[in-house]
C-alpha positions as CSV (number, residue, x, y, z in Angstrom):
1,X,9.4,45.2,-21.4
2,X,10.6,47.9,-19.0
3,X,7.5,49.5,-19.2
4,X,5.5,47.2,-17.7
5,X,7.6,46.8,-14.4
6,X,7.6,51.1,-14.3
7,X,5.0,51.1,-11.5
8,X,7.2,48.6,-9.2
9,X,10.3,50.9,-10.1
10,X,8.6,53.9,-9.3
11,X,7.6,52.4,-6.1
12,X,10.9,51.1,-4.8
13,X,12.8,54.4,-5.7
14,X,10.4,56.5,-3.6
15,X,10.2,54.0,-1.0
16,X,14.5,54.5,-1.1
17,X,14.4,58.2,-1.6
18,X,12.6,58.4,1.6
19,X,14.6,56.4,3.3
20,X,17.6,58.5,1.8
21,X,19.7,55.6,1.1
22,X,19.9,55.8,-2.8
23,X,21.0,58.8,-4.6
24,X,18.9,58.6,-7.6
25,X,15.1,59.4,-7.8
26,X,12.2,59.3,-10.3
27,X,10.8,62.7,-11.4
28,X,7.5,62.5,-12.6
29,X,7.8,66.0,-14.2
30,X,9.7,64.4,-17.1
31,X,8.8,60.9,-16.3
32,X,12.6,59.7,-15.6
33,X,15.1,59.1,-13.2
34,X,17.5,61.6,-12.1
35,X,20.3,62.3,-9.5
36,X,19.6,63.7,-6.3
37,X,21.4,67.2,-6.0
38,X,20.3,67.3,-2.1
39,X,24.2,66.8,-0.5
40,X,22.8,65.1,3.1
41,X,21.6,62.5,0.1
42,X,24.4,62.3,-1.7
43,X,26.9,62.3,2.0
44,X,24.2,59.1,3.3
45,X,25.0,57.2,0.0
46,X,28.9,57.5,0.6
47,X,28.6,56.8,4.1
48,X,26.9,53.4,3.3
49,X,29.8,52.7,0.9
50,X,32.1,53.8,3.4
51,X,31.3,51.6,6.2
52,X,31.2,48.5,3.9
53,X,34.7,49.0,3.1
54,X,35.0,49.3,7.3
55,X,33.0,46.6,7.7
56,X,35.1,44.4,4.9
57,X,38.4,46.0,6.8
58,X,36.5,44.1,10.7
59,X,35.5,40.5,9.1
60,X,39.7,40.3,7.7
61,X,41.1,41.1,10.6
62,X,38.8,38.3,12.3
63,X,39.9,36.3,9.6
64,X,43.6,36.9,10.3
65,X,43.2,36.6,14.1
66,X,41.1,33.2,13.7
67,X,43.5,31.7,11.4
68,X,46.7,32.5,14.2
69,X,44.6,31.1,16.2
70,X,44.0,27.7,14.3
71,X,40.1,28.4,15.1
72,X,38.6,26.2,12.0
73,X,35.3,26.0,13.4
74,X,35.1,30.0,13.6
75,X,37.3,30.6,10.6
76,X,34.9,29.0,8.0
77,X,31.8,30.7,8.5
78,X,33.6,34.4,8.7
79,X,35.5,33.5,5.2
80,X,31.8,32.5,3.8
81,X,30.5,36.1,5.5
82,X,33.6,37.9,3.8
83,X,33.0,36.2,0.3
84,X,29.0,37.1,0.7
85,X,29.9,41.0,1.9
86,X,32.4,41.4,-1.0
87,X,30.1,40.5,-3.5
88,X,27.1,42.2,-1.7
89,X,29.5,45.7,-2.0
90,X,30.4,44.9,-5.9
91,X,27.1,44.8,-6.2
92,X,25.7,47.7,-4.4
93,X,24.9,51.0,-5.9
94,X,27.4,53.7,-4.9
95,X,27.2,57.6,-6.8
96,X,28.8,56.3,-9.9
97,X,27.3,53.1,-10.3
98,X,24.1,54.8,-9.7
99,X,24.4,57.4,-11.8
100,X,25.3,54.5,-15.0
101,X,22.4,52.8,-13.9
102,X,20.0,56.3,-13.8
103,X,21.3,56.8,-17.5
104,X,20.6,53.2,-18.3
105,X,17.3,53.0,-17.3
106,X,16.4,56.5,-18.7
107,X,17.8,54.9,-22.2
108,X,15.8,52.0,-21.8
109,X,12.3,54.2,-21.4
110,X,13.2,56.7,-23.7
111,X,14.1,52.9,-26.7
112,X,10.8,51.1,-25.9
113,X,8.8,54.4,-25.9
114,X,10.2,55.2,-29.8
115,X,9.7,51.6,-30.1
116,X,5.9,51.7,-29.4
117,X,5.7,54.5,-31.7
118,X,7.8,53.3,-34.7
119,X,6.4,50.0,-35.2
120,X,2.9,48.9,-35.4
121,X,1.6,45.8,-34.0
122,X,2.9,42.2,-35.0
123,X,-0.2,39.9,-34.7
124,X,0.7,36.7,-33.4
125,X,-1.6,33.8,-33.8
126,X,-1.2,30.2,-31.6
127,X,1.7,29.0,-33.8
128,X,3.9,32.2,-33.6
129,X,4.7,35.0,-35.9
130,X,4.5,34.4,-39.5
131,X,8.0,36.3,-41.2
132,X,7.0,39.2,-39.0
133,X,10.7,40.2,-40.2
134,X,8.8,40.8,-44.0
135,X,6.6,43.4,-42.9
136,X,9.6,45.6,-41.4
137,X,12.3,46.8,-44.1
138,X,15.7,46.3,-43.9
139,X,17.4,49.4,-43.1
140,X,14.8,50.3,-41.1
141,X,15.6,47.1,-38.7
142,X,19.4,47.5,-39.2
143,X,18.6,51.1,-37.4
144,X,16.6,49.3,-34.7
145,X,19.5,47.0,-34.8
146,X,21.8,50.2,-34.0
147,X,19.4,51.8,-31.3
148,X,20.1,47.9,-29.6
149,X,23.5,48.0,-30.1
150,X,23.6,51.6,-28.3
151,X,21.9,50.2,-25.1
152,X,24.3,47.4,-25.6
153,X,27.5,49.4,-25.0
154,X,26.0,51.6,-22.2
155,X,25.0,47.9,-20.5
156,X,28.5,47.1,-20.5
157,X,29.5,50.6,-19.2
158,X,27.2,50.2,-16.3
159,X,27.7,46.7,-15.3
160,X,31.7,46.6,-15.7
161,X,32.9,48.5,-13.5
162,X,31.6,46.4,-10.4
163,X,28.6,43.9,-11.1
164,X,30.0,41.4,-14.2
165,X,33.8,41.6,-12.0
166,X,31.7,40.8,-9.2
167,X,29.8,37.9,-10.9
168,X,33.3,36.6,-12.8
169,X,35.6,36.5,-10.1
170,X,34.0,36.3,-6.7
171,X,31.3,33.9,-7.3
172,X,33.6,30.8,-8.5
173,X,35.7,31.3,-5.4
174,X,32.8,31.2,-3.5
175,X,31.5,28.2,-5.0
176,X,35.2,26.2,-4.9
177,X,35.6,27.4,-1.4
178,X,31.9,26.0,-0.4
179,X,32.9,22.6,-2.1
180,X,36.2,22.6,-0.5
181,X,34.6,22.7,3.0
182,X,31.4,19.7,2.4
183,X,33.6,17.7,0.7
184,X,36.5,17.9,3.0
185,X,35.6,19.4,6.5
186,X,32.0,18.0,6.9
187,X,32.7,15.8,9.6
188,X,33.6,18.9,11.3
189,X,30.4,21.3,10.5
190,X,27.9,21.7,12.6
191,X,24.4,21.2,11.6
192,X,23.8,24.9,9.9
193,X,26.6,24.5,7.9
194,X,25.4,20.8,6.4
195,X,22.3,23.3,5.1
196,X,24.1,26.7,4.7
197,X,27.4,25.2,2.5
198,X,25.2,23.6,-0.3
199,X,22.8,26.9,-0.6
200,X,25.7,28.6,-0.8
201,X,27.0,26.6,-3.9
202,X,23.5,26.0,-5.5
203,X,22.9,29.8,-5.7
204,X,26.8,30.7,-6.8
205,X,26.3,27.4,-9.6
206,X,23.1,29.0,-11.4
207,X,24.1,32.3,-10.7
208,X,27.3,31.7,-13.2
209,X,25.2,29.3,-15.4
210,X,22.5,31.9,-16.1
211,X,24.6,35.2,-16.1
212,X,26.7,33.8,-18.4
213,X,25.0,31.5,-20.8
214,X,22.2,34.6,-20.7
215,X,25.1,36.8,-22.2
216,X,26.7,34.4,-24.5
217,X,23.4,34.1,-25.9
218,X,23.1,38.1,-26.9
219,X,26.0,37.3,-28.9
220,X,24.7,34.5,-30.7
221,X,21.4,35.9,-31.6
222,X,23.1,39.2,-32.9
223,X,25.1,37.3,-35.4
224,X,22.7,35.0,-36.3
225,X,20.4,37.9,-36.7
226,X,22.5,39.3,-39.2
227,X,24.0,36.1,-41.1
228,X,20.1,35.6,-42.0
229,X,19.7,39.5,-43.2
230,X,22.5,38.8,-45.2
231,X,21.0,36.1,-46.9
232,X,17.6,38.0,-47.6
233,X,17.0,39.2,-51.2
234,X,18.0,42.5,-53.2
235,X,20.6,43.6,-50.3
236,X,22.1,47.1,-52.0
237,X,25.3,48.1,-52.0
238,X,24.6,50.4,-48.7
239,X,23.3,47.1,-47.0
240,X,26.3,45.7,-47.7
241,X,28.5,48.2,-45.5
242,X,26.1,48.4,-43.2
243,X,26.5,44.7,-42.5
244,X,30.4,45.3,-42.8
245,X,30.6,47.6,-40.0
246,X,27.7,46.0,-37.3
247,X,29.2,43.8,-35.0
248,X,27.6,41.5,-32.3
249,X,26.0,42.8,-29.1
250,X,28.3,41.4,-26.6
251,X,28.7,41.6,-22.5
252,X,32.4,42.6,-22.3
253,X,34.9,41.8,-19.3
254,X,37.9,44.3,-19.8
255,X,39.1,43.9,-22.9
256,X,37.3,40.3,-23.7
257,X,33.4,38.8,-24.3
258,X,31.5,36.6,-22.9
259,X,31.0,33.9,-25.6
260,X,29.4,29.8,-25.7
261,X,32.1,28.4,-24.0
262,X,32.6,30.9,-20.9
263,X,30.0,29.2,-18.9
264,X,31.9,25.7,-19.4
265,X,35.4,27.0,-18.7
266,X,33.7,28.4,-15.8
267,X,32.9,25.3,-13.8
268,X,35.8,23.6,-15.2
269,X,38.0,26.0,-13.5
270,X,36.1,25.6,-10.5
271,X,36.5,21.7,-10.5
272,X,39.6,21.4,-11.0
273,X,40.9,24.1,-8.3
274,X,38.0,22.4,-6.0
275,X,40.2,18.8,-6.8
276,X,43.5,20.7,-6.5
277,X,42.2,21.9,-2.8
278,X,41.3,18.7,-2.5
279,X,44.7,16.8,-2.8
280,X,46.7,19.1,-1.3
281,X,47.4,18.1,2.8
């Protein structure tokens, strides 16, 4: 739980508010997180975004003089430090993102605190819980289902905007651009690159694997959660429309989810622009 990384969190936003780099804070006055009203804070956070984007702006024109230049040897490592700045500054926290991710976290506190208080202890012995799932009544776990649900949708809000687009799109190029240059330039790498590429593609590889197998998973486990609540004994009438209107807790990218098969269409989009790369002269 949350809870039990608080003092670590606690530690790493004052360590940041000092430093003055992050525009949210914990308050321990109401024990949550909250954004900095101080406007030197706020101007420092928008500075860092700011020179990103300059700094983004310096690596492609590099890029474009290196490749008028024909410079290969210099032109791969810049692309490589323009994919890892991109996705470095998708993933960084500006005053918005922050501000999601303050209202996130708060959420998060606020669930496993009512948590602790609505539910008593499951004892577990060595072979797991026995039907823990008996002891708890149904409407009261289809409301815990709905408190879920709600941190659910204010993920999604949070990690939308920047992080999942970050993950989706920038990550596979990274990885098909890696492969590209072992596979077909590694005669021409020096010996940092023979070490640096495969890291590269290692990290990218289990970064898409886990991200999205992890969120296909949420999905799974909601609806099998509620196919086997369906199946449970003396459902009423109110169950019933319950179940009709709860729908599966899903990481959404625009408009579509992140299901079993996103993590294989994934790298089979990746191998087969890699192989297209590949054949082209």
């Amino acid at each position: 739980m949350l809870t039990d990384h608080l003092g670590f969190i606690k530690w790493s936003l004052r360590c940041m508010q000092i430093l003055g780099c992050f525009p949210i804070y914990w308050d321990p006055g109401s024990s949550r997180t909250r954004i900095t009203a101080n406007p030197h804070r706020l101007f420092a956070a928008k500075l860092i975004e700011v020179l990103q984007i300059f700094y983004l702006l310096v690596i492609a024109l590099v890029i474009f003089e290196q490749a008028e230049q024909e410079c290969t040897l210099a032109l791969l490592p810049s692309v490589r430090m323009l994919i890892a700045t991109t996705i470095l500054y998708l993933w960084g926290m500006g005053v918005d993102l922050a501000s999601n991710a303050a209202g996130l976290l708060n959420s998060i506190l606020s669930f496993e605190k009512w948590l602790q208080n609505a539910f008593k202890s499951v004892p577990i012995s060595v072979t797991g819980m026995s039907h823990p799932s008996k002891n708890i009544g149904l409407t009261t776990r289809i409301r815990l289902y709905r408190k879920v649900r709600c941190l659910g949708k204010q993920l999604n809000a949070f990690s939308s905007g920047r992080i999942v687009p970050a993950t989706m799109t920038v990550a596979p190029w990274a990885q098909i651009f890696c492969s590209f240059v072992i596979i077909k330039l590694s005669s021409t790498l020096p010996s940092e690159g023979l070490i640096t590429y495969p890291i590269v593609i290692a990290m990218a590889f289990m970064d898409l694997m886990l991200f999205e197998t992890f969120a296909a998973q949420l999905g799974i486990k909601s609806n099998q959660v509620m196919e086997m609540w369906k199946r449970e004994g003396r459902i009423t009438r109110f169950h019933r429309r319950e179940f009709w209107a709860m729908q599966a807790i899903t990481i959404k990218i625009e408009g579509n989810f992140i299901d079993r098969g996103t993590a294989l269409v994934t790298q089979n989009f990746c191998v087969t622009t890699t192989a297209s790369l590949l054949l082209m002269k």
